[in-house]
C-alpha positions in Angstrom: 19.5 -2.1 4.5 22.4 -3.1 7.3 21.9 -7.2 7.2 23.7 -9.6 5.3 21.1 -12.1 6.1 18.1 -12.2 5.0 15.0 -13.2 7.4 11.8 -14.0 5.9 8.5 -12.8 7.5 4.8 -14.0 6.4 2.2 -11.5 6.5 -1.7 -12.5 6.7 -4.2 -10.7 5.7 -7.7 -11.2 7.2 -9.5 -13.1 4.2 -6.2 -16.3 5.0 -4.1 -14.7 2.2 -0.3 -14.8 3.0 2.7 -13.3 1.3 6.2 -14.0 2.7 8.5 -11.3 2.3 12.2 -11.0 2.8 13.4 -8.4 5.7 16.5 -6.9 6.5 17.8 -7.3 9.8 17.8 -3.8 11.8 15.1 -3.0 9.5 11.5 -2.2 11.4 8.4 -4.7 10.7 6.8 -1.2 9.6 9.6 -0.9 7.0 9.4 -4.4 5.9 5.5 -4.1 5.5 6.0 -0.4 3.3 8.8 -1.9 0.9 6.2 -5.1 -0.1 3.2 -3.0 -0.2 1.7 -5.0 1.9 -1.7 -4.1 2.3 -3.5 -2.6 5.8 -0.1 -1.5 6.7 -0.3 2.4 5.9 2.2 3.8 8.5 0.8 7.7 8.6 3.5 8.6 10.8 6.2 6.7 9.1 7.9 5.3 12.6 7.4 7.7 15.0 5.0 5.9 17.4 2.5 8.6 16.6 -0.3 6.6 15.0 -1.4 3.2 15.0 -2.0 2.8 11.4 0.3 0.5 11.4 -0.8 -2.2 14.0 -0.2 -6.1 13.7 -0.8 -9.0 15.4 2.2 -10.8 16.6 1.7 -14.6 18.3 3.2 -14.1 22.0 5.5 -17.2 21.7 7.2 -14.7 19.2 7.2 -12.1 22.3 11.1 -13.4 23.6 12.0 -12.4 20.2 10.0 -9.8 19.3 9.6 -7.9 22.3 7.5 -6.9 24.2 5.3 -3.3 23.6 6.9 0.1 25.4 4.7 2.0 27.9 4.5 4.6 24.7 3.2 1.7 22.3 0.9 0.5 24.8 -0.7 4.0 25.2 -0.8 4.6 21.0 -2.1 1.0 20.9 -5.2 2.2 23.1 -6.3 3.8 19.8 -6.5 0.6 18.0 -9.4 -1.5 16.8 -8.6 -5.1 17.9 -6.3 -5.1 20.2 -5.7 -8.1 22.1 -2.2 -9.4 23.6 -0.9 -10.3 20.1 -1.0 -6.7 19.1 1.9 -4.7 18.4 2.9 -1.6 16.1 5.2 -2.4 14.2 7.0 0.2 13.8 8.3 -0.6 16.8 9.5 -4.2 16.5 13.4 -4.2 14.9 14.1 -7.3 12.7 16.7 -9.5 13.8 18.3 -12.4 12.9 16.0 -15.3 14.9 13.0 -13.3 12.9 13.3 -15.7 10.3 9.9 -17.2 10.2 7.6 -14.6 11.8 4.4 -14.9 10.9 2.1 -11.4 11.1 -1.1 -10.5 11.1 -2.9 -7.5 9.7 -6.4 -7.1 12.0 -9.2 -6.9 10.1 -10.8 -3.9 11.5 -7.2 -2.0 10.0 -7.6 -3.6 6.7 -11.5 -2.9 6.2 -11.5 0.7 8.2 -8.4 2.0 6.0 -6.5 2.9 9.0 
């Protein structure tokens, strides 16, 4: 952990369900998602940008803070079911300090295919 602050990010599932979850800032949404067990988020490749078993949905007004997807991420995301311009790994997006608030989206298609 290498915050002292403690953002909170909200994690949908498909079915409306939400759980919010404390992060750590430097931490990566993928680690957030492992450490609460949250479910759809399976991260195969544990970071490396190798899978996409690990896709979210982000809102774009989140984007400045966020990020916005590497030419790598937008080739791994090519893999993905549901892909639309909220989608991101999230293995690739670093918590920060304004994170405080996200809300995140696990795609359906990754939570019913076991991906």
């Amino acid at each position: 952990m290498t915050g002292t602050r403690t953002p909170t990010i909200t994690f949908v599932q498909p079915d409306g369900a939400s759980r919010e979850v404390v992060a750590w800032v430097g931490m990566s949404l993928m680690e957030v998602a492992l450490r609460a067990s949250i479910p759809g988020i399976d991260a195969k490749c544990r970071g490396h940008c190798a899978c996409v078993t690990c896709h979210v949905h982000i809102d774009p007004a989140w984007r400045t803070i966020t990020g916005s997807p590497t030419a790598i991420e937008e080739d791994m995301l090519d893999f993905a079911f549901a892909v639309d311009a909220r989608s991101r790994l999230s293995c690739q997006v670093r918590i920060n300090y304004v994170c405080d608030g996200l809300r995140v989206e696990v795609p359906m298609a990754q939570r019913t295919l076991g991906l």
